[in-house]
C-alpha positions as CSV (number, residue, x, y, z in Angstrom):
1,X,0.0,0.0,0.0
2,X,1.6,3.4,-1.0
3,X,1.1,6.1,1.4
4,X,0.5,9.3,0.3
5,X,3.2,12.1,-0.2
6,X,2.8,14.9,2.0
7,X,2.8,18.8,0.6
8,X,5.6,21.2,1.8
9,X,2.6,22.8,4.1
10,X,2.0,19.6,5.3
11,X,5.9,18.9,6.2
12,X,6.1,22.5,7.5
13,X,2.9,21.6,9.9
14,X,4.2,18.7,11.0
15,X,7.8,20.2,11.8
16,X,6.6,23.1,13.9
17,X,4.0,20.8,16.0
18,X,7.0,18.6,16.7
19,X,9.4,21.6,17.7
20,X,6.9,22.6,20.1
21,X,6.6,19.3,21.5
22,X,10.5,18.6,21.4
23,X,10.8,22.4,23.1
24,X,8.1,21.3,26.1
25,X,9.7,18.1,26.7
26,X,12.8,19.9,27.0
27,X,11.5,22.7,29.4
28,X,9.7,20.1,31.4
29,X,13.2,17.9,31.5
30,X,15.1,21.1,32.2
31,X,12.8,21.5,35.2
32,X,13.1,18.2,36.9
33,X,16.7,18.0,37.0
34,X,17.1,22.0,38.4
35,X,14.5,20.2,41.2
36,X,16.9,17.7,41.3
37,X,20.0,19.6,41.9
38,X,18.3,22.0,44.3
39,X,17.1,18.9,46.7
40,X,20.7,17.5,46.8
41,X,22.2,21.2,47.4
42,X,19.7,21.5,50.2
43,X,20.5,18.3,51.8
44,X,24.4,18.9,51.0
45,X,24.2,22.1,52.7
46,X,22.3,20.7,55.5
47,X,24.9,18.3,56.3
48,X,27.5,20.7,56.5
49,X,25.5,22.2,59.5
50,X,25.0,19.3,61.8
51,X,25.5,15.3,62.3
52,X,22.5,14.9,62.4
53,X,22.1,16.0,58.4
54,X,25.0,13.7,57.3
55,X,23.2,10.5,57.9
56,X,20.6,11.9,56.0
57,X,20.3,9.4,52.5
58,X,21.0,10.8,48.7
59,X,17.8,12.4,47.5
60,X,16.3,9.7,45.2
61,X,16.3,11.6,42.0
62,X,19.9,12.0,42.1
63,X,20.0,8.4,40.9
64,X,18.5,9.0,37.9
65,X,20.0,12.4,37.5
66,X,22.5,10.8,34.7
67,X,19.5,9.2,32.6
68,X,17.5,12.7,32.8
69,X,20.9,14.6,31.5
70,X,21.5,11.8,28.4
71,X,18.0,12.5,27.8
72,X,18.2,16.1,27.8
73,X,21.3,15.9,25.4
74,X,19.3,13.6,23.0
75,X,16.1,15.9,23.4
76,X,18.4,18.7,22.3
77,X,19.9,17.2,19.5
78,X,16.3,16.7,18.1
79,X,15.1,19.7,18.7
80,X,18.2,21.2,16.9
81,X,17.5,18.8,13.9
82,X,14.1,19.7,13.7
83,X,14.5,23.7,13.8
84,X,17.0,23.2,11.0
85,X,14.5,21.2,8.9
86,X,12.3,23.8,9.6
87,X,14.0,27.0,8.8
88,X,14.6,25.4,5.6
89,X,10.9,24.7,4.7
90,X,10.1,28.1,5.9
91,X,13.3,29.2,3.7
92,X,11.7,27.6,0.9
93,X,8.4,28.7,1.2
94,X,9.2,31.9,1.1
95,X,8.1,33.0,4.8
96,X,4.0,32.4,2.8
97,X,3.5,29.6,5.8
98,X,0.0,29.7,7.4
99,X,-0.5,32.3,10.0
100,X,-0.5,30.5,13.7
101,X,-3.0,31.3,16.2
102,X,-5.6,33.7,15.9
103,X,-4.1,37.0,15.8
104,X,-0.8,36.2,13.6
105,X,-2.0,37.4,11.2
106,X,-2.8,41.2,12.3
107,X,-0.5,43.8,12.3
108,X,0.3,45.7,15.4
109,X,-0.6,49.0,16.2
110,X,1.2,52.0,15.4
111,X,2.6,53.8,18.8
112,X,1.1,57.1,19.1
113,X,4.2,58.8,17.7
114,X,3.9,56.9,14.8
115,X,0.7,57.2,14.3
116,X,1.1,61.0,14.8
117,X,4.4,60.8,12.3
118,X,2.2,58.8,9.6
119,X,-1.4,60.7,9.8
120,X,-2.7,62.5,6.5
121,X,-2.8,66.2,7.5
């Protein structure tokens, strides 16, 4: 069975849905390992101020902490490959893509100085 063969505005659709994935993942990936870090800084400093904190265990998610930064580096690396791809469909299409969201396509408005600058006397 032969698929079908996707348009450029299909491609293009298709690339910028996955860069905003990719670009969530990231930011969600970025956050868990920041929480990460700040937990075993916490208890690190807390055992620096009594015994009683150095008996304290490893904070859990600094086991995983080397999965979640391989991760990251392959989420990046994606992401990367995917913003090429799509600067190059955009390239090609000559910047006619399909506006995105509702008011991408409106033009902004004129500061008052410019408006004042650009008026009809």
């Amino acid at each position: 069975m032969a698929l079908p063969e996707l348009t450029d505005f299909q491609k293009l659709e298709i690339l910028r849905e996955e860069a905003g994935t990719l670009r969530k993942d990231l930011a969600e990936l970025d956050r868990r390992i920041r929480e990460i870090e700040a937990a075993e800084a916490r208890r690190a400093f807390l055992a620096t101020t009594s015994p009683f904190y150095k008996k304290a265990p490893e904070t859990e998610g600094l086991k995983i902490l080397p999965t979640l930064e391989a991760k990251r580096e392959e989420l990046t690396a994606a992401a990367e490959v995917v913003e090429k791809l799509l600067a190059g469909f955009e390239g090609a299409a000559g910047g006619a893509a399909a506006p995105q969201g509702p008011a991408a396509g409106r033009r902004k408005f004129n500061s008052f100085d410019e408006f004042l600058k650009n008026r009809p006397d």
